[in-house]
C-alpha positions in Angstrom: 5.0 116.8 3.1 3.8 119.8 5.0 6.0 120.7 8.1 4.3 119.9 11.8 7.1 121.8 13.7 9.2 124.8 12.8 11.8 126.1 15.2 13.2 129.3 13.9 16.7 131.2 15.3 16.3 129.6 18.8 19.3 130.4 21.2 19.6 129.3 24.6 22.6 130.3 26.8 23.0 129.1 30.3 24.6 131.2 32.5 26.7 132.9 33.0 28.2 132.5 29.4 27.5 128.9 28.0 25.6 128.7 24.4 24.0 125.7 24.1 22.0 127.2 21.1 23.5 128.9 18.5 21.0 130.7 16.0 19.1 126.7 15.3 16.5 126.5 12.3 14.9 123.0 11.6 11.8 122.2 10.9 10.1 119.0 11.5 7.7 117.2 8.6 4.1 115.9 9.8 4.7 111.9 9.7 8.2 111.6 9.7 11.1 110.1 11.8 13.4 112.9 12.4 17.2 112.3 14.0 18.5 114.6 15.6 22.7 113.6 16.4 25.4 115.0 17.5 28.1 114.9 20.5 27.2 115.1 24.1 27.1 118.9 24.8 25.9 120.0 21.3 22.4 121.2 21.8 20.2 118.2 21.0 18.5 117.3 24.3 18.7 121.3 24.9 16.8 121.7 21.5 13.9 119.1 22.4 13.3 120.7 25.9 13.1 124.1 24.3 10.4 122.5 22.1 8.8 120.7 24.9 8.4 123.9 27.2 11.2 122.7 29.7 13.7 125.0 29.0 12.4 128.4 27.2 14.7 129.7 24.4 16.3 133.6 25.2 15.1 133.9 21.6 13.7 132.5 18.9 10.4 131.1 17.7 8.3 127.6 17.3 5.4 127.1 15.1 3.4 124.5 15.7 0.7 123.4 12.8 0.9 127.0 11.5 0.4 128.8 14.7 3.4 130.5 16.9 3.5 128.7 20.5 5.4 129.0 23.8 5.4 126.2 25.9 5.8 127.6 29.5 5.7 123.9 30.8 5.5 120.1 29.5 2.2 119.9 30.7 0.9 122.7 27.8 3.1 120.5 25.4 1.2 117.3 26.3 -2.1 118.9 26.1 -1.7 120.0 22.9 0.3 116.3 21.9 3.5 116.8 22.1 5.9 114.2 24.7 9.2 113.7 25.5 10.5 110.6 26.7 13.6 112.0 29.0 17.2 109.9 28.7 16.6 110.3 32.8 14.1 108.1 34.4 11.3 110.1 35.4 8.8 108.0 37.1 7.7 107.4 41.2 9.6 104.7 42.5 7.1 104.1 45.1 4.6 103.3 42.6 3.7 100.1 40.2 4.3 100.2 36.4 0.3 100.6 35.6 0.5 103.0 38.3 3.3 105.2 36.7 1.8 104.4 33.1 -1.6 106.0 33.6 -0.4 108.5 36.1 -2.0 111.9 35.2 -4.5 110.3 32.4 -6.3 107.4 34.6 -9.6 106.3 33.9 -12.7 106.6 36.6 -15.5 105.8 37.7 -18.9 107.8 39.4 -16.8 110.7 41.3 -13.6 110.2 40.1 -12.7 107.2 41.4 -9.9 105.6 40.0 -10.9 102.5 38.0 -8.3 100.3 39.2 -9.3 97.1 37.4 -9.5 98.9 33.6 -6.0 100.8 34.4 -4.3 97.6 35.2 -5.8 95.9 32.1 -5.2 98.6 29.8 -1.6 99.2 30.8 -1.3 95.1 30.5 -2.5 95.4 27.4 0.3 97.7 26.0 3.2 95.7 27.8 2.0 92.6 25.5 1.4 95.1 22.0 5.4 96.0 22.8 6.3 92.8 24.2 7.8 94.7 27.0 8.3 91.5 29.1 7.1 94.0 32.2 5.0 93.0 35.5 2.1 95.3 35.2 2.3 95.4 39.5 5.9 95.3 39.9 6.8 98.3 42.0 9.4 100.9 40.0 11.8 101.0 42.8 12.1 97.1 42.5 13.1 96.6 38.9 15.7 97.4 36.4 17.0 100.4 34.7 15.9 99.1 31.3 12.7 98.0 32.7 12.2 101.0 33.8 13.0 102.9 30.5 10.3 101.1 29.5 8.0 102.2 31.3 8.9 105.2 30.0 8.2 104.5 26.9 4.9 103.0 27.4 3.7 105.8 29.6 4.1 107.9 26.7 2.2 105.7 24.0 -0.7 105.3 26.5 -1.6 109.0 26.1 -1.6 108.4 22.0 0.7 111.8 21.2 0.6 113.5 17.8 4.5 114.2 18.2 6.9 112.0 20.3 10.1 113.2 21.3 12.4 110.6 21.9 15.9 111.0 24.4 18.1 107.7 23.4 15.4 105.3 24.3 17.4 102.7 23.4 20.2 103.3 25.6 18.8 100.5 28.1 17.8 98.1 25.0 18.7 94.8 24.4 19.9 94.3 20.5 16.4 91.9 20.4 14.2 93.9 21.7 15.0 97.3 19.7 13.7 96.3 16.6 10.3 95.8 18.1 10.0 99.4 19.4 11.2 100.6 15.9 8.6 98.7 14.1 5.8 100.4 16.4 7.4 103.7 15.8 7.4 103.5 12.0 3.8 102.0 12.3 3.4 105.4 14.6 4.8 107.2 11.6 2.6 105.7 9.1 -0.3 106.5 10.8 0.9 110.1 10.8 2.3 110.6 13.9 5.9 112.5 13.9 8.9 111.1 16.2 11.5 113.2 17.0 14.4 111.0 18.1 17.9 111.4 19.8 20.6 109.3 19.4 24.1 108.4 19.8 23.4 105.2 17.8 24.1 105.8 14.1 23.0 102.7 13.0 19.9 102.8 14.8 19.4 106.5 12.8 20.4 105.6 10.0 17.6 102.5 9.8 14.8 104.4 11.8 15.0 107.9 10.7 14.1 109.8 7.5 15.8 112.7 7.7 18.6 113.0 10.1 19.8 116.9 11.8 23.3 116.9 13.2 24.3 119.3 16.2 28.0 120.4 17.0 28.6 122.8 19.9 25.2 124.7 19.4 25.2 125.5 15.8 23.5 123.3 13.5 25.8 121.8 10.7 23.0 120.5 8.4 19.9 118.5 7.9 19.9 115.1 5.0 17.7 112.6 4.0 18.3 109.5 6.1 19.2 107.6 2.7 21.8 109.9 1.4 23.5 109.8 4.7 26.6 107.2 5.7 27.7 106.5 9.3 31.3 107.8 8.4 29.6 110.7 7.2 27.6 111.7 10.1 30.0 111.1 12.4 32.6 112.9 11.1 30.4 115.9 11.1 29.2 115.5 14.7 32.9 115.6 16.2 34.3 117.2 13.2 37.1 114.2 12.6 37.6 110.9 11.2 35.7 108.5 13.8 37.0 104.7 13.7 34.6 102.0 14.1 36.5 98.7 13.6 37.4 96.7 16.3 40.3 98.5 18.3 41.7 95.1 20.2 45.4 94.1 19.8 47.0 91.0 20.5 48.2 90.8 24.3 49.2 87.6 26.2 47.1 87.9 29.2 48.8 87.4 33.0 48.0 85.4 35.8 44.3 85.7 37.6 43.6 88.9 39.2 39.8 88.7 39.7 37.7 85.5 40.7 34.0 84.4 42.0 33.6 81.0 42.8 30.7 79.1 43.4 28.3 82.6 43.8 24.9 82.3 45.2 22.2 84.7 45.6 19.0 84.3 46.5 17.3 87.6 47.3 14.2 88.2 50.4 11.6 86.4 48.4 13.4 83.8 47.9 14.3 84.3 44.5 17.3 82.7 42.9 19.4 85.3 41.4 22.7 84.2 41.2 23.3 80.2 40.6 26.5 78.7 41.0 28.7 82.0 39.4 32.4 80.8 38.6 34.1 83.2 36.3 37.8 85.0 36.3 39.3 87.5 34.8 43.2 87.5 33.9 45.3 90.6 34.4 45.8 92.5 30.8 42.1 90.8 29.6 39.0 92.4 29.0 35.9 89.8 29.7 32.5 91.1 28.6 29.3 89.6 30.2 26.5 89.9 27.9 22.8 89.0 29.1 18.9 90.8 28.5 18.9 92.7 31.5 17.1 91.6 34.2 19.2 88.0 34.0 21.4 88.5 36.9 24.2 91.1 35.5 22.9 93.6 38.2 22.6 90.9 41.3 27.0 90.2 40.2 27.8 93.1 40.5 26.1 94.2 43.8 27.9 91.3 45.5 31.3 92.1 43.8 30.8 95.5 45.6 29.8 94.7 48.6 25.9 96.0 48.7 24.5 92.9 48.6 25.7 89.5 50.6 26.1 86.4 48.4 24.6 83.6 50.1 27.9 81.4 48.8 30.5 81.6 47.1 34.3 83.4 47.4 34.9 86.8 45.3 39.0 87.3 45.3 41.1 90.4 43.7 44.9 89.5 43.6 44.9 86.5 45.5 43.1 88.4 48.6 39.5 87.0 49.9 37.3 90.7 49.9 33.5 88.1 50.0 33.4 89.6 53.3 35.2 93.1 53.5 33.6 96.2 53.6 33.2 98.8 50.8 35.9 101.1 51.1 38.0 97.9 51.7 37.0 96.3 48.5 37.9 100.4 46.8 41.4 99.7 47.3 41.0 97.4 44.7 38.5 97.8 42.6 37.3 100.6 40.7 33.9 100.5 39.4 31.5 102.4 37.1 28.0 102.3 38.0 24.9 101.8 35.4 23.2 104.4 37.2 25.1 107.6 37.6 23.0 109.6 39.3 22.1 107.6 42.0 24.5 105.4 42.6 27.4 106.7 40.3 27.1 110.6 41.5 26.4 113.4 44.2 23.6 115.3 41.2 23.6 117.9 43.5 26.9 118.4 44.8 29.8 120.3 43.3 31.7 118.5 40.1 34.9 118.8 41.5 33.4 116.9 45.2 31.9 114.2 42.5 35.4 113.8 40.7 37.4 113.1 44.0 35.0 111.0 45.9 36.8 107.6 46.6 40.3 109.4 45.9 40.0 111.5 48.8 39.9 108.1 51.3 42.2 106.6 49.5 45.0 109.2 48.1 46.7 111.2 50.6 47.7 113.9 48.4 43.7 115.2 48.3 44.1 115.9 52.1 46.2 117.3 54.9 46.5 117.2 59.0 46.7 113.4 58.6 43.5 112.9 56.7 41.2 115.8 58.4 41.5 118.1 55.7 40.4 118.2 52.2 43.3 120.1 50.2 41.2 122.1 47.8 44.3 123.1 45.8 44.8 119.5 44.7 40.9 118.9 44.8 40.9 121.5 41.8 43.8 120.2 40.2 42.8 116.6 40.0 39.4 118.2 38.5 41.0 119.9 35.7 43.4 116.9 35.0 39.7 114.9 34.4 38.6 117.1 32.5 41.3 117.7 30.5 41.6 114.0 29.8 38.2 112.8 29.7 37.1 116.2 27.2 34.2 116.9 29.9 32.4 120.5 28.4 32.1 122.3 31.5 32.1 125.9 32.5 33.6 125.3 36.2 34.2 122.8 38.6 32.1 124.7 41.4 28.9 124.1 39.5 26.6 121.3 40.8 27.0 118.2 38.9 23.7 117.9 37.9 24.4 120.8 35.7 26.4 118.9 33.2 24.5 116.7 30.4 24.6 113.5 30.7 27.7 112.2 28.5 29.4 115.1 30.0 28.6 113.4 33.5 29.9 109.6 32.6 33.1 111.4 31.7 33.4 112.7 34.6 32.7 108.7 36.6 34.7 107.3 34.1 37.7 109.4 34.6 37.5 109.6 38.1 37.2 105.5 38.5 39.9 104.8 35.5 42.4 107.3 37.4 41.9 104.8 40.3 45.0 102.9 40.8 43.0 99.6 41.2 44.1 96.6 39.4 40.3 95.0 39.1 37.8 98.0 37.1 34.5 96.5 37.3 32.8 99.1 34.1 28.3 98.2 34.3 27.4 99.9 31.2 30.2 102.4 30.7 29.4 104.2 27.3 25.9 104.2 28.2 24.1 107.6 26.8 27.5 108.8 25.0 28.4 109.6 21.5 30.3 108.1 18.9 33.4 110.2 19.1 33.0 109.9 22.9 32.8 106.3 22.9 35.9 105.6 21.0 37.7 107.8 23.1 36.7 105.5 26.5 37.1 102.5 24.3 40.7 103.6 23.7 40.9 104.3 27.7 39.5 101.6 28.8 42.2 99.4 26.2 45.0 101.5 28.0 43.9 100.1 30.8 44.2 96.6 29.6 48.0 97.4 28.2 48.5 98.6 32.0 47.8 94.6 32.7 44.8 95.9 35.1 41.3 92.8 34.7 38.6 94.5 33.3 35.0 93.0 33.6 32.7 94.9 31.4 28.9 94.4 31.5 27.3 95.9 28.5 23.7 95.9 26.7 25.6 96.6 23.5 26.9 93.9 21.7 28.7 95.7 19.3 30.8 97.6 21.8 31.6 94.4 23.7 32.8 92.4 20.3 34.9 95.3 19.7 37.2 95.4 22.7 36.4 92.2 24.4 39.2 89.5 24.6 36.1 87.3 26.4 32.5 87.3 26.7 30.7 85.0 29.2 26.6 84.9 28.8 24.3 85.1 31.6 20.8 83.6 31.4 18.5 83.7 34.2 21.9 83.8 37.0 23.5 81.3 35.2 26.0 81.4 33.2 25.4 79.5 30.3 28.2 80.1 27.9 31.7 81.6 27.8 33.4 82.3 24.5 36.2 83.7 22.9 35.1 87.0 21.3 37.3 85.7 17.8 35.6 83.1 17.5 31.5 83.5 18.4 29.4 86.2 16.3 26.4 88.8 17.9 24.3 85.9 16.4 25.1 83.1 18.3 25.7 85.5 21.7 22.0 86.9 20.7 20.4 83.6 20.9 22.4 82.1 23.7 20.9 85.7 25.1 17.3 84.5 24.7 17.6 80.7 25.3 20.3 80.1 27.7 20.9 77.2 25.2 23.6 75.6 27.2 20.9 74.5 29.4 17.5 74.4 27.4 16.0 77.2 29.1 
């Protein structure tokens, strides 16, 4: 099989010392699925935008069929049919789905004129070939984070690339609805298109892919066949250790309630029913999962649990104490929470790591100030920033950077440690392992257990059903705001939780 790509001694450094790149060869076969793995920090997203003409290489070449190229922007990559699909959402939130999907390729009519009625139906047409279960006119800014991956997704297949780079699109994936996007791409492959795929999922790579290239700290380790690879295997040479994968959950007898929602309501401005009669608690020392295709009110619970959305009834309570009604910082004293969507809701991007790892503490810790509250001490500011990053293993080169500068594992490390450092006895975690790797994820998973030994009530929301079997003591299932099962995690399996996913089966949806 004759090679597509070829990327020869590429090195990328980011100033003013950090190698992301360390002398890289790969090549990439025409009509393949390639993997490319390894921790958060190792290269691979750096590799891809090299490729892609977002980030040039200091040295280093690509050949592209045959012929040595230089990408100086993702618009000379497209044209000549290579696309990324980023692990960031990238599209205008102002905008509809068909909107964003056929942005920059649109059909017309007699002067340009946009063809409204063909962009719609073509775009509609793709949402039912992936069974995307999208609204062609929904506006961006109005639906979810996986919807919106999606759309992602899509917007790339409309333009019919040779090769598609692919950044963990399946972070935002239900377990049902990823094996329909890997059909198309191996139907994608067989019709000789290449797909270049990232991953944290090894699983996923090791079903998808053909050949598999693993990253660690810039410097490539090796490239396999997909079917002479094992998950142990790979793993261990992405963080260069033994990684555990069995489920990590000890026996603990669980303490009196700490966290309860009775009765919860929501019904949002169009008068939508989002939230339908919510009663759930969560004991100190327990971990309870809620598992749910996004999109089924997971998102509405946990905007009223913090405050930024008002429940039209019901009572939320942490430690005996009625917060339904208190404001946000009020409700911080108690709660800690990690965000689905660090960089807008989780994050400052553009402020300084060390102002992202305090925010919160510095309201609520004295030591982080002086002059009664008036002044940030920047001593402990740094201290606290370093103690994060010593526990949490974030890769960075120094706290004064702008956050945004760290990759994307590297900046849920960062929310994680700052929100589990919380004193709070109720951590509220909305996809917490979201876009990190293996080695990182059993590291949080071993946190995040701490946490339960500490006898803090944990409610976990999580697309991944794997991750919440292995740590959960409970799961409750939410279909359509209801919720429509709750289960011991010992004695249910991902295939009744899946279904009961799908069909609300409690209630005959």
């Amino acid at each position: 099989m004759e090679n597509i790509i070829e990327m020869n001694h590429i090195v990328k450094v980011f100033p003013p010392s950090l190698v992301a790149l360390d002398d890289v060869s790969v090549d990439f076969r025409k009509g393949e699925i390639h993997a490319i793995v390894g921790e958060n920090g190792a290269g691979k997203s750096t590799l891809m935008k090299a490729l892609y003409g977002m980030q040039p290489a200091v040295s280093g070449e690509i050949l592209y069929n045959g012929s040595k190229v230089r990408f100086t922007d993702p618009g000379e990559a497209i044209k000549a049919g290579i696309g990324m699909v980023h692990q960031e959402i990238m599209l205008v939130p102002q905008y509809t789905v068909w909107e964003n999907v056929v942005l920059g390729s649109e059909p017309v009519l007699l002067f340009d004129r946009l063809d409204t009625k063909k962009a719609r139906q073509l775009v509609k047409e793709k949402i039912n070939e992936f069974h995307f279960n999208l609204d062609a006119d929904a506006k961006v800014d109005d639906i979810s984070i996986a919807a919106r991956q999606k759309v992602e997704i899509l917007k790339l297949l409309f333009r019919n690339v040779t090769v598609l780079i692919m950044d963990e699109p399946t972070s935002v994936l239900t377990p049902q609805e990823i094996p329909q996007l890997f059909d198309e791409l191996k139907r994608l492959r067989d019709n000789g298109h290449t797909i270049l795929f990232i991953s944290h999922h090894l699983d996923e790579v090791l079903d998808l892919s053909d050949r598999i290239t693993v990253l660690r700290k810039g410097k490539k380790i090796g490239t396999m066949d997909a079917g002479a690879a094992s998950k142990a295997g790979l793993a261990q040479m992405m963080v260069g250790r033994e990684v555990i994968f069995e489920a990590l959950l000890k026996e603990q007898r669980a303490g009196d309630g700490l966290f309860k929602v009775e009765h919860l309501n929501y019904t949002d401005s169009n008068k939508r029913q989002r939230l339908i009669d919510i009663n759930l608690q969560v004991h100190a020392g327990e971990i309870v999962g809620v598992a749910g295709v996004e999109g089924n009110g997971q998102l509405e619970l946990v905007n009223v649990i913090m405050g930024l959305i008002e429940p039209t009834s019901g009572t939320i309570e942490v430690q005996g104490a009625d917060i339904t009604k208190s404001s946000i910082l009020e409700r911080r004293r108690r709660i800690a929470f990690v965000s689905q969507d660090r960089t807008n809701m989780g994050s400052s991007v553009n402020a300084r790591i060390t102002e992202n790892v305090i925010m919160t503490h510095h309201r609520l810790n004295p030591r982080f100030t002086q002059w009664n509250g008036r002044i940030l001490d920047l001593r402990q500011a740094d201290m606290f920033t370093n103690e994060v990053r010593d526990r949490f293993d974030v890769q960075m080169t120094s706290p004064e950077n702008p956050f945004k500068s760290l990759s994307g594992g590297n900046q849920q490390k960062v929310i994680l440690g700052r929100e589990l450092m919380l004193e709070a006895p109720f951590i509220l975690l909305d996809q917490p392992t979201r876009g990190l790797d293996v080695g990182s994820i059993e590291y949080v998973h071993r946190r995040i257990l701490d946490m339960r030994a500490q006898m803090r009530a944990i409610l976990l929301i999580s697309a991944d059903l794997e991750e919440l079997f292995r740590i959960t003591d409970r799961l409750v299932v939410m279909h359509r705001g209801r919720v429509v099962a709750e289960l011991e995690t010992r004695n249910t399996n991902i295939t009744e939780v899946g279904y009961l996913m799908l069909e609300g089966a409690a209630y005959g949806a």
